[in-house]
C-alpha positions as CSV (number, residue, x, y, z in Angstrom):
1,X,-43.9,81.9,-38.7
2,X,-44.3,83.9,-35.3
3,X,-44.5,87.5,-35.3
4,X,-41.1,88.9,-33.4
5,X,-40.9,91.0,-30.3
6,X,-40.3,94.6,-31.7
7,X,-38.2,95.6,-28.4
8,X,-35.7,93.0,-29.1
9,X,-32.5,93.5,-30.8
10,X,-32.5,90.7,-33.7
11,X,-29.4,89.7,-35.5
12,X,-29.5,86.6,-38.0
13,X,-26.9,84.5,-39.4
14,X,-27.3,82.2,-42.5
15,X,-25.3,79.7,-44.1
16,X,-23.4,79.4,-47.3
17,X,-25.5,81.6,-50.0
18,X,-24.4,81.6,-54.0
19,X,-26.4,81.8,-57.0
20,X,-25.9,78.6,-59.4
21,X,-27.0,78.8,-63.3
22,X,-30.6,78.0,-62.1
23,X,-31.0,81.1,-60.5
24,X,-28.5,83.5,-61.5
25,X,-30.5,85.5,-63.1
26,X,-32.8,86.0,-60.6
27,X,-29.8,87.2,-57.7
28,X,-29.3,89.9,-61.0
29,X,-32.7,91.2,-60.9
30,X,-32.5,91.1,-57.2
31,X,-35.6,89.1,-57.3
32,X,-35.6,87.9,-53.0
33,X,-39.2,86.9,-53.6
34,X,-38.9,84.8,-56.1
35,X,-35.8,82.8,-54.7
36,X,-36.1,83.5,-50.2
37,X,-40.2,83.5,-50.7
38,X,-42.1,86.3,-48.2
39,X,-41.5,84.8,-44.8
40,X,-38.0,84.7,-45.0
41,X,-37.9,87.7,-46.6
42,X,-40.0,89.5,-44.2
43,X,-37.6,87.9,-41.0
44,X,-34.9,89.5,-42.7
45,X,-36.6,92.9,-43.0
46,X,-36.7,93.0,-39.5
47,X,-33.4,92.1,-39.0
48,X,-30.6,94.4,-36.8
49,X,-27.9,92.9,-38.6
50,X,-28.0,90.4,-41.5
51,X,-24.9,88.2,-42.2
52,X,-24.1,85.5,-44.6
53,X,-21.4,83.7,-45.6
54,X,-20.6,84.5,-49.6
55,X,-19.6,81.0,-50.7
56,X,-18.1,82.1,-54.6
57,X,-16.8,84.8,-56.1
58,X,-18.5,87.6,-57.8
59,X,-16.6,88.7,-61.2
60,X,-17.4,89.6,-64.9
61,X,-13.7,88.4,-65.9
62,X,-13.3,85.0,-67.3
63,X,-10.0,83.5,-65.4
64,X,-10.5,81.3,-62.2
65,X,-8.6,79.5,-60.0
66,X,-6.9,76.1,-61.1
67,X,-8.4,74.0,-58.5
68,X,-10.3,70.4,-58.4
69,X,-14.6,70.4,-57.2
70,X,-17.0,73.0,-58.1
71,X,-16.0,76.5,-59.4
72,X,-18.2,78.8,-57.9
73,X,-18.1,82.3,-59.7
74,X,-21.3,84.1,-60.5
75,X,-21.6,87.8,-62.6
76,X,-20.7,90.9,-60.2
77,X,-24.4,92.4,-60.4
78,X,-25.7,89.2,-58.4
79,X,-24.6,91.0,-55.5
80,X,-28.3,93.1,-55.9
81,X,-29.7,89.7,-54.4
82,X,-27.7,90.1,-51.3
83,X,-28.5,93.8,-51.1
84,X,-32.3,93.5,-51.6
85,X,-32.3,90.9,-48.6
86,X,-31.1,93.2,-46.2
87,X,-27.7,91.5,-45.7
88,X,-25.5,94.2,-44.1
89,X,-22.1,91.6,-43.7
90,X,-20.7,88.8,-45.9
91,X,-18.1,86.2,-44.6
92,X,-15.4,85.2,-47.0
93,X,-13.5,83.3,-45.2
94,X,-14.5,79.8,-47.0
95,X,-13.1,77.6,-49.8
96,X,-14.2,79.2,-52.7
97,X,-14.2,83.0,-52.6
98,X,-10.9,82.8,-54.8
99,X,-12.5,80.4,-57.4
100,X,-12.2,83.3,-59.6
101,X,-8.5,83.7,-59.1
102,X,-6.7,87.4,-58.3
103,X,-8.9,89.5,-59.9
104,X,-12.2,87.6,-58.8
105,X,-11.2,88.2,-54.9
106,X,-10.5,92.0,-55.7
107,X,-13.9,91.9,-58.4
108,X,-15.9,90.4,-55.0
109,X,-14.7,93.3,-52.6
110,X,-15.5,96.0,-54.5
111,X,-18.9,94.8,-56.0
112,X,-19.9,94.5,-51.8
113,X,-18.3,97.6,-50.9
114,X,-20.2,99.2,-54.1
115,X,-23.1,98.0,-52.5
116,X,-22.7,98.9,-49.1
117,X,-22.2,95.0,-47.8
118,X,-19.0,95.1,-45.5
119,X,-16.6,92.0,-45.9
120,X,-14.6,90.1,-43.4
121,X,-12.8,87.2,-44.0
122,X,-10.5,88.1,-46.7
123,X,-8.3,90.1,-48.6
124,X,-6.0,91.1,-51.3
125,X,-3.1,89.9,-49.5
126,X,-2.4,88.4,-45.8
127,X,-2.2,91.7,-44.3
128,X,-5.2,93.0,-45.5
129,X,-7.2,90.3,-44.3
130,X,-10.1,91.8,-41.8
131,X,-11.3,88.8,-39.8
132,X,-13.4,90.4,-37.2
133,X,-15.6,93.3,-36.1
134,X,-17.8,94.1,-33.5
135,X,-21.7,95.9,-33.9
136,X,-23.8,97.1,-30.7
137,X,-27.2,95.8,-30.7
138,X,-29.8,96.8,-28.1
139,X,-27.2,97.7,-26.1
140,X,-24.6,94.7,-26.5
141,X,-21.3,94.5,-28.0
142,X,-21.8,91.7,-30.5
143,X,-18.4,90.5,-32.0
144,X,-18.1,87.9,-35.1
145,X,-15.0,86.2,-35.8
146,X,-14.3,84.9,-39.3
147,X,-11.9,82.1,-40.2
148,X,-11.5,78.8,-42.5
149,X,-9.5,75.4,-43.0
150,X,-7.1,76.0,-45.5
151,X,-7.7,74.8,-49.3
152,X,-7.4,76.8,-52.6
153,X,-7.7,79.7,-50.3
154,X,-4.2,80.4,-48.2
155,X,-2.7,84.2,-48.5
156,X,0.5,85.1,-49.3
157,X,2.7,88.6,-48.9
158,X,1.0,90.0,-52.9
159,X,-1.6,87.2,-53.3
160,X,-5.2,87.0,-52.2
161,X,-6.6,84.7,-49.8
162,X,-8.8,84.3,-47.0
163,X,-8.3,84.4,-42.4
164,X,-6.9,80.5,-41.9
165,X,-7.4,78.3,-38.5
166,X,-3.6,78.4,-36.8
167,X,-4.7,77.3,-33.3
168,X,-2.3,79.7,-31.0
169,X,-3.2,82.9,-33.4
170,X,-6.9,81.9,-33.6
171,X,-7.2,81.5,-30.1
172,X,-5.2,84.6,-29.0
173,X,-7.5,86.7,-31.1
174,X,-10.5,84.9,-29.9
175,X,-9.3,86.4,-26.3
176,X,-8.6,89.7,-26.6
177,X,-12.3,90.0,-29.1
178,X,-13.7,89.0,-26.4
179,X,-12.8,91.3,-23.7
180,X,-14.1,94.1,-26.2
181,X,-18.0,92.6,-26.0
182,X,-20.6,91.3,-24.4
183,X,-21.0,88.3,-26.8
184,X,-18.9,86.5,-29.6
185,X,-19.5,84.6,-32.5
186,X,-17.1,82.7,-34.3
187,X,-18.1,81.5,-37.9
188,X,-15.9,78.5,-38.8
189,X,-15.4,77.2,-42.7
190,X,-14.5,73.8,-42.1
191,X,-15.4,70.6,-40.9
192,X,-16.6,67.8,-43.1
193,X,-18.9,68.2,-45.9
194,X,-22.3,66.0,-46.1
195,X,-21.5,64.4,-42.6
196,X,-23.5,65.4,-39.3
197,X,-20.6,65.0,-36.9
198,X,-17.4,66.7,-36.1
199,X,-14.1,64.8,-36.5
200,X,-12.1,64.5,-33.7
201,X,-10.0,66.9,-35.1
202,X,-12.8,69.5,-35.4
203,X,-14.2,69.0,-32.4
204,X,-10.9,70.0,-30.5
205,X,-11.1,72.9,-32.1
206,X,-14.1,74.0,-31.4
207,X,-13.5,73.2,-27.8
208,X,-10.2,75.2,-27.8
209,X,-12.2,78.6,-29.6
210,X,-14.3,77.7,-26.3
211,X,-12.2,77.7,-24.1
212,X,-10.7,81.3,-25.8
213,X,-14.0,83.1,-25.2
214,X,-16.4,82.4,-28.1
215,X,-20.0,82.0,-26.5
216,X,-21.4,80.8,-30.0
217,X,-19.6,78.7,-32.7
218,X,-20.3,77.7,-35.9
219,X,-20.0,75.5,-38.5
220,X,-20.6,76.6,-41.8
221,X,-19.5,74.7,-45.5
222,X,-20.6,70.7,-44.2
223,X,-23.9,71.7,-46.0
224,X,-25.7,69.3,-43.4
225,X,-27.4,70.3,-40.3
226,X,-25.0,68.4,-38.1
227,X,-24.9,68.1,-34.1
228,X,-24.9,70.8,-31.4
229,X,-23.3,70.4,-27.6
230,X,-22.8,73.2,-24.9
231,X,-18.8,72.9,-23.6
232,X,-17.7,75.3,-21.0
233,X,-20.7,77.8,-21.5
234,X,-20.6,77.7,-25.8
235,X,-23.0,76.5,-27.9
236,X,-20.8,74.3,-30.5
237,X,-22.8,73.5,-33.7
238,X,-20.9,71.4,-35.6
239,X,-23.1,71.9,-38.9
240,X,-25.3,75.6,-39.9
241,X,-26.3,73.8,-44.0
242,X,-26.6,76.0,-46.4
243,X,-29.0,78.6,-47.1
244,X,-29.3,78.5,-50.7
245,X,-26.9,76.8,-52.6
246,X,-26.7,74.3,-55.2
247,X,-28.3,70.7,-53.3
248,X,-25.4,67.9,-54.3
249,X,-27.2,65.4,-51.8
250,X,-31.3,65.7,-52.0
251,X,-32.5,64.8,-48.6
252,X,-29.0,65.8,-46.7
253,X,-27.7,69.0,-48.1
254,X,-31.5,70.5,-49.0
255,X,-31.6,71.9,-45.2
256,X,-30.3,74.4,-43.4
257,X,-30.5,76.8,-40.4
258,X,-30.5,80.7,-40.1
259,X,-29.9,81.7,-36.8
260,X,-31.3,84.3,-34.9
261,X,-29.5,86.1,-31.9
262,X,-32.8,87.7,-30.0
263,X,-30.9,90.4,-27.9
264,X,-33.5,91.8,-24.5
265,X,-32.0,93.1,-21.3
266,X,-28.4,92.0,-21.8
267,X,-29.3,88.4,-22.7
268,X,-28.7,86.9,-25.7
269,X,-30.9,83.6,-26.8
270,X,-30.6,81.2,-30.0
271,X,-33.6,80.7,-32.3
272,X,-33.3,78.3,-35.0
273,X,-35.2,78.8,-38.1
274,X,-35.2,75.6,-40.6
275,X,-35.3,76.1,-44.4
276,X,-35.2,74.0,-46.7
277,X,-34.0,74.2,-50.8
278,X,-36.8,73.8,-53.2
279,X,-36.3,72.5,-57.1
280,X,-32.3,73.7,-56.7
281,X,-33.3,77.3,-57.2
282,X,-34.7,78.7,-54.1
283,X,-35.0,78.2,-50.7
284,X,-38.3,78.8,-48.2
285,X,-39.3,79.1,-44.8
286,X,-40.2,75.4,-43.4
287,X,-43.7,75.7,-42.3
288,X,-43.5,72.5,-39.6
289,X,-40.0,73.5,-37.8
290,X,-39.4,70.3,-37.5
291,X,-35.7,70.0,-35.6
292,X,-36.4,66.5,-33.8
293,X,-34.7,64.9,-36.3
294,X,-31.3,66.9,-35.9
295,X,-31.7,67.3,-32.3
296,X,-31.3,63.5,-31.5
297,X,-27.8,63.8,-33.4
298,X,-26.8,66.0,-30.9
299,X,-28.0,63.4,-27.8
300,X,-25.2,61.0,-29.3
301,X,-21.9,63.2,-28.9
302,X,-21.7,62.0,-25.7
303,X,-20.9,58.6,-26.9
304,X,-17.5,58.4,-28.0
305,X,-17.8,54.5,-29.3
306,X,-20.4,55.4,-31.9
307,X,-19.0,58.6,-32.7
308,X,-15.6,57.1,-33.6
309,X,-17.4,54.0,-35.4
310,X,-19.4,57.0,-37.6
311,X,-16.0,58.7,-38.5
312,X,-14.5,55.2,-39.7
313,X,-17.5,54.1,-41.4
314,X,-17.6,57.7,-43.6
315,X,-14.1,57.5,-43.8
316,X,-14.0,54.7,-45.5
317,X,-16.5,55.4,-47.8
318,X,-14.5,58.4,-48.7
319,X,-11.3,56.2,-49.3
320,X,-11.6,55.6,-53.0
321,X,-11.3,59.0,-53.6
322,X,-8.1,59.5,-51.9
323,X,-6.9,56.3,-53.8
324,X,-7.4,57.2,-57.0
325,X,-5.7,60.9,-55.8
326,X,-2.5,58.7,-55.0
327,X,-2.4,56.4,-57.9
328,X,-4.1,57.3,-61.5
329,X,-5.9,54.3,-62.4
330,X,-5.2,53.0,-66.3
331,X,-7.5,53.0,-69.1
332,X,-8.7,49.6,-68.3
333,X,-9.4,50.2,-64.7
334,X,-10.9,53.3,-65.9
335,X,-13.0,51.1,-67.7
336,X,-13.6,48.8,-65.4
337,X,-15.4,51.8,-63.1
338,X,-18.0,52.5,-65.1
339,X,-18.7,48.8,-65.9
340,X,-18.8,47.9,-62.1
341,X,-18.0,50.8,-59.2
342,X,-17.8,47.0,-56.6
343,X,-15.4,45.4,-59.4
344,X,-13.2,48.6,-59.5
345,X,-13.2,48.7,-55.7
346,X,-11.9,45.6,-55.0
347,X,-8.8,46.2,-57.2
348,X,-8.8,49.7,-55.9
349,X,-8.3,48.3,-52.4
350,X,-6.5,44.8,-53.3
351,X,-4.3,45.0,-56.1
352,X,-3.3,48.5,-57.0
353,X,-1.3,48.9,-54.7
354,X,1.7,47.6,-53.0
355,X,1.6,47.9,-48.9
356,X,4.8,50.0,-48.9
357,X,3.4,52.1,-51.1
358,X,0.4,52.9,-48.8
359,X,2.5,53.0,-46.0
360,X,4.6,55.8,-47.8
361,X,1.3,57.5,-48.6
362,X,0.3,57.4,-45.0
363,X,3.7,58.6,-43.3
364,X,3.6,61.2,-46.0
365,X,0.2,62.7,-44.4
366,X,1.1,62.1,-41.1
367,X,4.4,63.9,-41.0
368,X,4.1,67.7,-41.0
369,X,7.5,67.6,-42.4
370,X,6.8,65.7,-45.6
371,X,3.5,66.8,-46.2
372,X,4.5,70.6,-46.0
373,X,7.3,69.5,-48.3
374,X,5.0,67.3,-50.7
375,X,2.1,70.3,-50.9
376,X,5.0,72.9,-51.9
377,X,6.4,70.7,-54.3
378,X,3.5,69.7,-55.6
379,X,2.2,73.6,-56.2
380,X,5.5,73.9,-57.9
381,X,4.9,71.5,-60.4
382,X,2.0,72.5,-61.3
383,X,2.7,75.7,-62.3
């Protein structure tokens, strides 16, 4: 690793960062050796600002969030982990600070404040929510942005939550942050997860927070390294990966980026540093920084036939999912899946269903109307 320029304002940004029951123990003890190894932890040492996004919440209580996927809640005194690493600001505007329900969110804001860690991103209630600050460094007005696609995570008037993507509000903001510094950063909790590429849907976006004023703007919960492209001035990098996390996908989701803003003379250049996860515990400097491999994603966003044949190729490997969600399959189909995943497919995709009843399943999910109708109903009968 190369020894940095001491005159030069440093600020780094790393992905999605939560102990699992591997290493728990060691974020307790605060053990950063152990789980970042020396060169990482000695980048961060000379650090300006350190920022990370929190993906969990931090709480000795038992409740969590009903929810479906991973529950992500870890013991308040892992927060000495974060401390001992030098990071100074935590992002929690993601998908799974609220795993631990009311009292998790508040448990996760006092155990950072407790430790001197400020928090953006969210709050006890929607109009607590701090989404953005702004920190000089060598003589720059840096500004970070915080905000997320909604899940398990959306605020009400007296219930926790986290800063949510509405386009015109987002993009307002992003404006009038910018006219109060020299550089913004806008740290984005969406996109799709194990999948280098933005959808169409994130990728306009992106473009539009361009457009707004962000000069940098990132990617963070895909848990890939995904594609980068320069629109209007930004750098758009449609995929950070985690920085240590648990690895769901060995050989896709073990990578990931920290960032580093180097700061000289009223410039402001990108360094990428490549880390990579290591027996699902810890996480260490790559010695090779190696990024050919994801730079030659990034040489095919320019090519809107193969990008739209990648989104229909993941997307329908992704459709069993959402085909189970609509129709709970019976015992023997049930049956049938762990017998043969190809057997169950085919009636999956054949026979369970009648085409009126996927064509009510699609106009349900294309019509703001019924699917802000459907989601509140649905939240109702579940309680």
């Amino acid at each position: 690793m190369e020894e940095f320029i001491r005159n030069q304002g440093r600020i780094l940004l790393a992905g999605d960062l939560f102990p699992t029951e591997e290493n728990v123990a060691l974020f307790a003890d605060g053990d950063v050796e152990r789980l970042f190894g020396s060169d990482l932890c000695r980048l961060f040492a000379g650090a300006d600002l350190a920022v990370c996004n929190m993906e969990g919440s931090l709480t000795d209580r038992p409740g969590t969030c009903r929810k479906t996927g991973p529950v992500k809640v870890a013991p308040c005194r892992a927060v000495e982990a974060y401390k001992r690493l030098g990071i100074q600001v935590c992002l929690l505007a993601n998908n799974h600070v609220t795993d631990g329900g009311t009292e998790g969110v508040l448990d996760t804001l006092l155990s950072l404040e407790d430790a001197g860690i400020r928090a953006i991103g969210a709050g006890m209630d929607a109009d607590s929510i701090a989404h953005s600050f702004v920190q000089t460094v060598a003589g720059m007005r840096i500004g970070f942005y915080n905000v997320a696609e909604t899940m398990y995570n959306r605020p009400g008037k007296e219930t926790p939550g986290v800063w949510l993507y509405d386009e015109w509000l987002v993009c307002r903001e992003i404006e009038a942050l910018k006219r109060q510094c020299d550089f913004l950063v806008v740290a984005y909790h969406g996109g799709i997860e194990k999948y280098p590429y933005p959808s169409p849907e994130t990728r306009k976006r992106f473009h539009r927070m361009a457009e707004s004023g962000a000069d940098l703007v990132i990617a963070q919960h895909t848990h890939c390294i995904g594609a980068e492209e320069m629109y209007k001035g930004a750098r758009l990098m449609y995929g950070q990966g985690d920085f240590l996390l648990k690895n769901y996908l060995p050989g896709k989701t073990d990578t990931g980026l920290v960032l580093e803003l180097r700061i000289d003379k009223g410039n402001v250049s990108l360094v990428r540093h490549l880390v990579r996860s290591v027996e699902h515990r810890f996480v260490r400097y790559d010695d090779h920084q190696d990024l050919l491999p994801w730079d030659a994603l990034s040489a095919r966003l320019d090519d809107d036939a193969f990008l739209a044949g990648e989104f229909r190729r993941f997307c329908d490997r992704e459709l069993d999912l959402y085909l189970t969600a609509f129709k709970s399959p019976p015992v023997w189909a049930r049956l049938l899946r762990r017998i043969s995943r190809r057997a169950y497919r085919n009636w999956l995709r054949k026979n369970a269903f009648r085409s009126d009843d996927l064509l009510f399943a699609l106009h349900t999910l294309r019509s703001e109307q019924n699917r802000e109708t459907a989601v509140t109903g649905l939240e109702q009968l579940l309680k």
